[in-house]
Each structure stands twice: as structure tokens, then as C-alpha cells.
C-alpha positions in Angstrom: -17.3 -24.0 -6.6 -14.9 -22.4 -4.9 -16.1 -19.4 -2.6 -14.3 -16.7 -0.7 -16.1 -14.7 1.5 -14.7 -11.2 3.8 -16.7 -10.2 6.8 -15.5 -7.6 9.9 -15.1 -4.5 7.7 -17.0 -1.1 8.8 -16.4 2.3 10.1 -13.4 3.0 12.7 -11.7 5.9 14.5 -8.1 6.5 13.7 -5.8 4.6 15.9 -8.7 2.1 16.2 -8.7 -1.7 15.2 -10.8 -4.2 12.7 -10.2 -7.5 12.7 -11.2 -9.1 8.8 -11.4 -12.7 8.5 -12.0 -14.7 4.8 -14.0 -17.9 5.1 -13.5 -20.2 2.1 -15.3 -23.3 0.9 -14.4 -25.4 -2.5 -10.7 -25.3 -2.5 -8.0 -27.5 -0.4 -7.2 -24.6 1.9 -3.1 -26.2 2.7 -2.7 -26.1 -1.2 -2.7 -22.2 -0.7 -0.7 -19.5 0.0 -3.4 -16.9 1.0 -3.3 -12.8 0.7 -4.6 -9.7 1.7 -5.1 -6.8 -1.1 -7.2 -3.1 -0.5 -8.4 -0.9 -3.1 -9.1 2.7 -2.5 -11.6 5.0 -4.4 -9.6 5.6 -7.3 -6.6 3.5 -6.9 -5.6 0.5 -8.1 -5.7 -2.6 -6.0 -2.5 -3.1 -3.6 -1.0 -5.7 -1.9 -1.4 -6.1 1.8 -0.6 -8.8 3.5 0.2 -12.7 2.4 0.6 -16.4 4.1 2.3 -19.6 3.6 0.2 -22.3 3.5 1.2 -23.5 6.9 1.1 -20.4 8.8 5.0 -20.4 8.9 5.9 -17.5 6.8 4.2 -13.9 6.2 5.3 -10.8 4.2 3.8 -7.4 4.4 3.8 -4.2 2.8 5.7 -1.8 4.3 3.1 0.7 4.7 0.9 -2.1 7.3 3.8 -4.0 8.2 4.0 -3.3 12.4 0.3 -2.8 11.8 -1.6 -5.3 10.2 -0.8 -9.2 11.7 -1.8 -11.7 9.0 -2.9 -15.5 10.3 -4.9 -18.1 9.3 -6.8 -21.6 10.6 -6.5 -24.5 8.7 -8.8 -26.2 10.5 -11.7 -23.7 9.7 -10.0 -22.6 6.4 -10.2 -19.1 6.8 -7.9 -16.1 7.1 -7.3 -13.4 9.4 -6.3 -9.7 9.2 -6.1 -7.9 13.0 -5.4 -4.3 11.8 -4.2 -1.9 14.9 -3.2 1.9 15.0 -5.7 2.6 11.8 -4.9 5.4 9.5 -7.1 7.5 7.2 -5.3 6.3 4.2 -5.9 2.6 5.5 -10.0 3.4 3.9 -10.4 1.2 1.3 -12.5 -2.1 0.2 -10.3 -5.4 1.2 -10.4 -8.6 -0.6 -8.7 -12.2 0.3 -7.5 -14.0 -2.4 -5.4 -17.3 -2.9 -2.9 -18.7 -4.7 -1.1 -22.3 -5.4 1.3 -22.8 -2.9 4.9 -22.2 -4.9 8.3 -21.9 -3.0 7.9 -18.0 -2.5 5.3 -15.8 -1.4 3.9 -13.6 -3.8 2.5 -9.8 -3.8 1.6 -9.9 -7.7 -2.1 -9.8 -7.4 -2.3 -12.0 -11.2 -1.0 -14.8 -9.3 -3.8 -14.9 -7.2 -6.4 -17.7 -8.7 -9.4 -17.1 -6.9 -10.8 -13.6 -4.9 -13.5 -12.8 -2.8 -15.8 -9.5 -3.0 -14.3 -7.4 -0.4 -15.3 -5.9 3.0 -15.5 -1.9 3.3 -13.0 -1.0 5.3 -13.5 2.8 6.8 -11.4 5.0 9.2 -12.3 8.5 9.8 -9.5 11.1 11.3 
């Protein structure tokens, strides 16, 4: 079964930092491109953040990108997002996802196969 699991959300100051991480079990972890996606009260869910399988290549939204660092560990099959310089607008519940390593990176969240729940992710102005 596979399992993805988000911990290191919670309740910042603006121009603080949060560092997520995704643990995941069940799945060959180099098989997968992994990705970061947020959701905000009444919004739909948004691409963040995404990674090759090997580390190599990363591609960010422009609204994180200088902000928000990506990375992962094969070896512990898990995923990192280090987010500096929070923003009020950065509020939101962030999920992990993965999906089959292809050629390109992807920030179509329906070609991510398997999601965690999410970690609340606060900053207050």
C-alpha cells in the first residue's frame, strides 16, 4: 500500500520559514518524479514545487520560485520543501504527490498517481 505522509506544517510569522518534508512507504521512490501542490480556503489546488527522480532537475511556480527550495533523499524516500520569506497568501493545506517518472516534469496535478493528506500550512501578517 502505498503511503504518503506531510509533517512540518503550522503557524509562522511573515518573512518566517517551514520546512515540509513527505515520508513515503509502498512505492519505488527513483520510479518518481515527486511534487509539491497547496490549496487555500476556497481555492483550487495549485501547483508548487516538482522533482526529478534523481534530484537533478526542479521547476517551480513563479509565485514560490526564489522562495520555496524543493529536494529530496532517495535513501530515506522522502521529500523536502524549505519555504523562506513566507507570505500571507502562502496559508494554505500542502500536499506531496508523485508521479511515474516521464521525460518532463509535470505541474498537471491529474498526472499525479498517488497524494498524501496535507500539512496546514499558516502565516499570519
Amino acid at each position: 500500500q502505498v503511503q504518503l505522509v506531510e509533517s512540518g506544517g503550522g503557524l509562522v510569522q511573515a518573512g518566517g520559514s517551514l520546512r515540509l518534508s513527505c515520508a513515503t512507504s509502498g512505492l519505488s521512490f527513483t520510479n518518481y518524479d515527486m511534487g509539491w501542490f497547496r490549496q487555500a480556503p476556497g481555492k483550487e489546488r495549485e501547483f508548487v514545487a516538482t522533482i526529478k527522480w534523481s534530484g537533478r532537475y526542479t521547476y517551480y511556480a513563479e509565485s514560490v520560485k526564489g522562495r520555496f527550495t524543493i529536494s529530496r533523499d532517495n535513501a530515506k524516500n522522502t521529500v523536502y520543501l524549505q519555504m523562506n520569506s513566507l507570505k500571507p497568501d502562502d496559508t494554505a493545506i500542502y500536499y506531496c504527490a508523485a508521479r511515474p517518472d516521464t521525460y518532463y516534469l509535470s505541474s498537471d496535478l491529474g498526472q499525479y498517481d498517488y497524494w498524501g493528506q496535507g500539512t496546514q500550512v499558516t502565516v499570519s501578517s
